[in-house]
C-alpha positions in Angstrom: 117.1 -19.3 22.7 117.5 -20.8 26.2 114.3 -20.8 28.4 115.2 -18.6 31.4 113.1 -15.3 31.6 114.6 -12.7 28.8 114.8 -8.8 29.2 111.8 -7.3 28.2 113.2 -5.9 24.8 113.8 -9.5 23.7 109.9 -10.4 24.3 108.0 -8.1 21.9 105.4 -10.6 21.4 105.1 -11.8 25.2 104.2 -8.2 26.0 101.8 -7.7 23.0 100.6 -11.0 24.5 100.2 -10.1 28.0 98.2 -6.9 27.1 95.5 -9.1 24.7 95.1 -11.5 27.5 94.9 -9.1 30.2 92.6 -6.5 28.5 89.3 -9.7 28.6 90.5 -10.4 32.3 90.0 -7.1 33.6 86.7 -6.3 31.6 85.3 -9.7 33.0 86.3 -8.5 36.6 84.7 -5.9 36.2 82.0 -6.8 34.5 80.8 -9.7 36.9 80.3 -7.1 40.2 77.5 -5.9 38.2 76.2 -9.3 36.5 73.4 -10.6 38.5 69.9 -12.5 38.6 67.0 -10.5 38.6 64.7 -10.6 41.6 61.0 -11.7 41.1 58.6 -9.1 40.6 56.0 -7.8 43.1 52.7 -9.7 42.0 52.1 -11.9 39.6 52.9 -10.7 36.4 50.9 -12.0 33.2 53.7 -13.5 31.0 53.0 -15.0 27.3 55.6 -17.9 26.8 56.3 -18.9 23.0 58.0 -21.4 21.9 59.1 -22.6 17.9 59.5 -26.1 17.7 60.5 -28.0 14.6 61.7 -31.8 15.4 62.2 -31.2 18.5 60.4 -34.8 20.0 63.2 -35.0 22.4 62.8 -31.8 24.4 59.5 -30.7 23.7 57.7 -32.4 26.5 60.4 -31.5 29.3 59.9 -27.8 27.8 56.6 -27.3 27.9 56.2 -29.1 31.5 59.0 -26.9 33.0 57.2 -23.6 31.7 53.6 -25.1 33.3 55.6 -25.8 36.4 56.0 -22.0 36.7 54.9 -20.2 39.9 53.9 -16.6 40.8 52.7 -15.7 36.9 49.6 -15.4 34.9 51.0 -17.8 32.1 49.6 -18.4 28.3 52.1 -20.8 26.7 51.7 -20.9 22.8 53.7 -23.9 21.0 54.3 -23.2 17.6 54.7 -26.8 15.9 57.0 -25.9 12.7 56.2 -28.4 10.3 57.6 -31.2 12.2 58.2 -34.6 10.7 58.9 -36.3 14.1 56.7 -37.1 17.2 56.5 -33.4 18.3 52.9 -32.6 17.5 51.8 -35.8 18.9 53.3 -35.6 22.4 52.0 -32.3 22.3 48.3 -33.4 21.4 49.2 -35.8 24.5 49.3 -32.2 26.8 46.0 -31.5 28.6 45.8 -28.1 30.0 44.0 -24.6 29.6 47.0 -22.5 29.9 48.5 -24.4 26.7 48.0 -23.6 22.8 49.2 -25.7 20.2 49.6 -24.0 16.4 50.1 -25.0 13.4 52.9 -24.0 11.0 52.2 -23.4 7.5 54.7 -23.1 4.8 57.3 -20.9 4.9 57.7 -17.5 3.1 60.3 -17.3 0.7 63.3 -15.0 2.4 62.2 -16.1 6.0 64.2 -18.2 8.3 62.2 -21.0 9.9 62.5 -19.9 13.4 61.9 -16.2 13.1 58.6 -16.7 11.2 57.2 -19.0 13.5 58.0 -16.4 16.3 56.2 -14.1 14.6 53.2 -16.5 14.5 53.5 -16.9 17.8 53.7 -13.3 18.9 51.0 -11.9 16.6 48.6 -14.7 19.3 50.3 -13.6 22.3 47.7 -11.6 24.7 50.2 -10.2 28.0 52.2 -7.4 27.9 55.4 -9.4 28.3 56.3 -12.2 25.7 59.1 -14.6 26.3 60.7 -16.7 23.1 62.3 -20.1 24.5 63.8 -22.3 23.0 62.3 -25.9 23.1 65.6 -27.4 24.5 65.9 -25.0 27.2 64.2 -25.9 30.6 63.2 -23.4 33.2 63.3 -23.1 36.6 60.1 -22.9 38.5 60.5 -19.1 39.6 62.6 -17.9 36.5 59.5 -16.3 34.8 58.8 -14.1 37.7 62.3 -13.5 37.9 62.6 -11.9 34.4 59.2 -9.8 34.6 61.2 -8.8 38.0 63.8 -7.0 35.9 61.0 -5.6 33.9 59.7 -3.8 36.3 62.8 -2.7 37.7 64.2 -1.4 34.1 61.2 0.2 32.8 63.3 1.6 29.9 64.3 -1.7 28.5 61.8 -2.9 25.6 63.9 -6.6 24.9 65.9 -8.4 27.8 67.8 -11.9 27.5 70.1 -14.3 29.8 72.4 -16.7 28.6 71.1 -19.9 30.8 73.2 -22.2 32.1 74.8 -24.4 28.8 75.0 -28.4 30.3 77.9 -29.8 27.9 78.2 -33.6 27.7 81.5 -33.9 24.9 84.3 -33.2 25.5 83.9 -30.3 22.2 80.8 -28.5 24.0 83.2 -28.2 27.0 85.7 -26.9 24.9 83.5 -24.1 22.6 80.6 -23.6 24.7 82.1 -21.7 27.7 83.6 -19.3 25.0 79.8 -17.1 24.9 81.0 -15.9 28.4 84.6 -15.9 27.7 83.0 -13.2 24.2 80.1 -11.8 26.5 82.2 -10.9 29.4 85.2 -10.4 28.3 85.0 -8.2 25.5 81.7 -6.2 26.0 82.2 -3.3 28.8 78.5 -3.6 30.9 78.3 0.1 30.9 77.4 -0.6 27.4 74.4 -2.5 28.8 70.6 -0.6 28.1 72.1 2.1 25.8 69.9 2.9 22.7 72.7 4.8 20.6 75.0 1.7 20.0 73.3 -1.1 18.5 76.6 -2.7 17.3 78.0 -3.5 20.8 73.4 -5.2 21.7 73.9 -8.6 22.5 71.6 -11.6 23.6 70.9 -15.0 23.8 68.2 -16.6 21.3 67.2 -19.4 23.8 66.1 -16.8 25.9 64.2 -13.6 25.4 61.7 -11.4 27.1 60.1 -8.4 25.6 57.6 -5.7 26.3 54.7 -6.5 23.5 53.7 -3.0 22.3 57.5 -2.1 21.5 57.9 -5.5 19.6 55.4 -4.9 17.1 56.2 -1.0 17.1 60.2 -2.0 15.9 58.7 -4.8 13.6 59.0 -7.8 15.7 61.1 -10.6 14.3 59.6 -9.4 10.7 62.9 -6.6 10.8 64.9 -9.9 11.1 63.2 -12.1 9.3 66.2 -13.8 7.3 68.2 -14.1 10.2 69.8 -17.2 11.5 71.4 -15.9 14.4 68.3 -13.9 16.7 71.0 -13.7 19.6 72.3 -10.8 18.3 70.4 -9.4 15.2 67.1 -9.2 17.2 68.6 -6.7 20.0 70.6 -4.6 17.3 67.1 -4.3 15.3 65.4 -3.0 19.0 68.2 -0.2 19.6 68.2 0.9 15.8 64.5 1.6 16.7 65.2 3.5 19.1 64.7 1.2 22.0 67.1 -0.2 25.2 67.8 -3.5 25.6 69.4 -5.2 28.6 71.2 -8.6 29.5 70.8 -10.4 33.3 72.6 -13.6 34.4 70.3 -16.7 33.7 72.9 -19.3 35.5 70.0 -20.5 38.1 66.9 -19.2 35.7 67.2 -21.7 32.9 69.7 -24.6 31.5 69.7 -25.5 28.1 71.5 -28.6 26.2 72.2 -26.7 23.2 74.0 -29.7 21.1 74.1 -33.2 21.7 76.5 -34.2 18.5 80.0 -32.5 17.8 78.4 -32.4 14.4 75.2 -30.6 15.4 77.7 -28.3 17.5 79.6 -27.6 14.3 76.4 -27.1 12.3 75.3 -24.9 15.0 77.8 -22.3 15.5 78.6 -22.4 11.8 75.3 -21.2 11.0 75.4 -18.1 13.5 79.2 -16.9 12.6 78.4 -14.9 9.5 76.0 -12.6 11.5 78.7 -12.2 14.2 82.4 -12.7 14.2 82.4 -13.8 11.1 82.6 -11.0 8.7 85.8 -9.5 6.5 86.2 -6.5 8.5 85.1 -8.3 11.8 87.0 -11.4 12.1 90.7 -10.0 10.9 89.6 -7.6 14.3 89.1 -10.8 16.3 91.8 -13.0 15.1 94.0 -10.5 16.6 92.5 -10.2 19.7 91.3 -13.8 20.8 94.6 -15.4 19.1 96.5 -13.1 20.5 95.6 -12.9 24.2 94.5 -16.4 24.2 96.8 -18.8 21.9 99.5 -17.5 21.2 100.9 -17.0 24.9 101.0 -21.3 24.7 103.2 -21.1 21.3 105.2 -18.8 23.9 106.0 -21.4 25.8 108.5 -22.4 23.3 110.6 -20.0 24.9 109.3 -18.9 28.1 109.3 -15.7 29.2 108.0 -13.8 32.2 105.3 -11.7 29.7 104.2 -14.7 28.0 104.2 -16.8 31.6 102.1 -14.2 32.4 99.9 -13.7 29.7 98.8 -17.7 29.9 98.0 -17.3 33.5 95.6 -14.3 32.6 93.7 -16.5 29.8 93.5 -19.6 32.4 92.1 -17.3 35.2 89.5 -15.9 33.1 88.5 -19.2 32.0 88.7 -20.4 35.4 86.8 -17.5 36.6 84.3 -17.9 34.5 84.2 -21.2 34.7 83.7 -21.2 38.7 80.9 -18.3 38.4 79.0 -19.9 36.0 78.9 -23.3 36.9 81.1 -25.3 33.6 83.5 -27.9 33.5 86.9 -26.8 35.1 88.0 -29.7 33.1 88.1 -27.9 30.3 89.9 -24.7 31.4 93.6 -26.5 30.9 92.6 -26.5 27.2 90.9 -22.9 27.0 93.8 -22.0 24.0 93.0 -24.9 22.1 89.1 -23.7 22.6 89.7 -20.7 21.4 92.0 -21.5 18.1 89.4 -24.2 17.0 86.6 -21.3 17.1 88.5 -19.2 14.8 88.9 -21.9 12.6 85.5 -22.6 12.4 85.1 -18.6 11.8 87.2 -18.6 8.9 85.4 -21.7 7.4 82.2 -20.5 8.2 83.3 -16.9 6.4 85.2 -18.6 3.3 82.2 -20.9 2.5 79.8 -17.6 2.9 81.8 -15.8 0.7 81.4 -18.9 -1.9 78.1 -18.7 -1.6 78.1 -22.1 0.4 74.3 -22.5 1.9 73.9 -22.8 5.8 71.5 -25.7 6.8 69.6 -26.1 10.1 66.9 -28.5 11.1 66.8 -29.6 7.6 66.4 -26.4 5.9 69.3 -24.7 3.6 70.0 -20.9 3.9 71.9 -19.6 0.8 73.8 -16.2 2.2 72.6 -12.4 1.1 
């Protein structure tokens, strides 16, 4: 086949190409008009910040000084220290100040996952209205608390909120998977879907960052109607809206960062852990093989023998990335390699579903998960 541009009845797959890579493209655009920070709420609200920590010595102290460095909130922060086997509970000990509470984790409960039962802890102390989970790796910014009790009081029919914060890659793998959340969030979930009760299938979140109303947490069970679950992004705000409740997603770019993985093995162990709750299922990820191979990789093996729908088609998956890239601050670096991005995160859905289905156990800050 020679590589000038073919009629369009010789290019079956450029055009079933071009529609799976512009379908994302124009969801994102339209998506990202209505994507926005919250505003900081009139007053100062009284927020309860909680935070698991298992061996976490190298982000705990940034943490917890970040979330004191808050301004324009009646702040509690309650640490949860999981059983650590690392310096965590002593440079904690080291903190001295009255808005701080250190626990202490006990064993854990047969069919529990570590980080769910220690939010629970955590929440069953908490004494405002408004809880926020946070992770101990991410860091917030000074007026992001009053930012997210700001779209509290502006959607006072959403029970559990979350922002994906802004994801600081170092390797040259976080640059390549990490951008993808936005890429999945953006470009595959209409925002019109946003706050509805009836859909809890389509809920989405981020577990480094939550905040939720108190008396509809422990009304839908809390993290107790998740409590095996190692992937709270997206179980927790399917288990509000199948009680009933709404839940509702802001844009956390300038509220929060968060170093999520430091080692392309930790990355790896990471994402692996979360698949089986998300893409990674036998009626799921057959779905999204098609999709994100077809709209995103396959218009490179195109190339082979170009075409002006697979031409196209690439340029739609680079813009996105681009786009996305540009609005929420990542490496442009990595947009060149977005196709390669996206086949190695269905291979790691495909291992992650093949060793599930052998009954292969997830592990995570030293704990093993066997699946079901």
């Amino acid at each position: 086949m020679t590589a000038r541009f073919l009629p369009r009845s010789r290019h079956p797959l450029g055009w079933a190409a071009l529609a799976l890579a512009a379908l994302p493209l124009g969801i994102a655009l339209a998506n990202l008009r209505r994507f926005r920070a919250p505003r900081p709420a009139a007053g100062h609200a009284r927020v309860s910040v909680l935070i698991p920590a298992r061996n976490e010595e190298a982000n705990i102290g940034e943490a917890v000084a970040a979330v004191l460095d808050s301004r324009d909130v009646d702040l509690e922060l309650l640490v949860l220290d999981d059983g650590s086997t690392d310096a965590t509970a002593a440079i904690l000990a080291a903190i001295s100040d009255p808005r701080l509470t250190v626990l202490s984790g006990g064993t854990l409960p047969p069919g529990w996952s570590g980080k769910q039962h220690a939010c629970l802890r955590l929440s069953e102390r908490a004494s405002r209205e408004l809880m926020v989970f946070l992770d101990a790796d991410v860091r917030l910014a000074p007026d992001a608390l009053a930012r997210m009790a700001g779209y509290m009081a502006a959607h006072p029919d959403v029970a559990l909120a979350s922002g994906f914060p802004r994801q600081i890659t170092g390797s040259w793998p976080e640059r390549l998977l990490l951008p993808l959340i936005h890429t999945l969030l953006l470009g595959y979930r209409p925002d019109w879907l946003d706050r509805d009760r009836k859909t809890p299938g389509f809920a989405a979140g981020c577990g480094q960052l939550f905040i939720a109303r108190r008396d509809a947490y422990r009304t839908m069970g809390g993290h107790d109607a998740i409590r095996a679950s190692l992937h709270d992004g997206l179980t927790l705000p399917r288990a509000f809206r199948r009680a009933g409740y709404a839940t509702g997603l802001f844009d956390a770019t300038d509220l929060a960062s968060c170093r999520m993985y430091r080692t392309s093995a930790d990355l790896w162990e990471g994402l692996s852990k979360n698949a089986t709750e998300g893409m990674a299922t036998p009626r799921a990820l057959p779905f999204w093989s098609v999709l994100l191979g077809g709209g995103h990789v396959l218009p490179v093996l195109l190339l082979a023998a170009p075409s002006f729908p697979g031409m196209a088609a690439l340029l739609c998956t680079l813009a996105l990335r681009g786009l996305l890239a540009v609005r929420f601050r990542q490496s442009l670096l990595a947009v060149p390699t977005h196709p390669l991005g996206v086949a190695a995160l269905l291979v790691l859905q495909w291992r992650a579903l093949l060793r599930a289905r052998a009954g292969r156990a997830a592990t995570w800050r030293g704990r093993s998960y066997t699946p079901g």
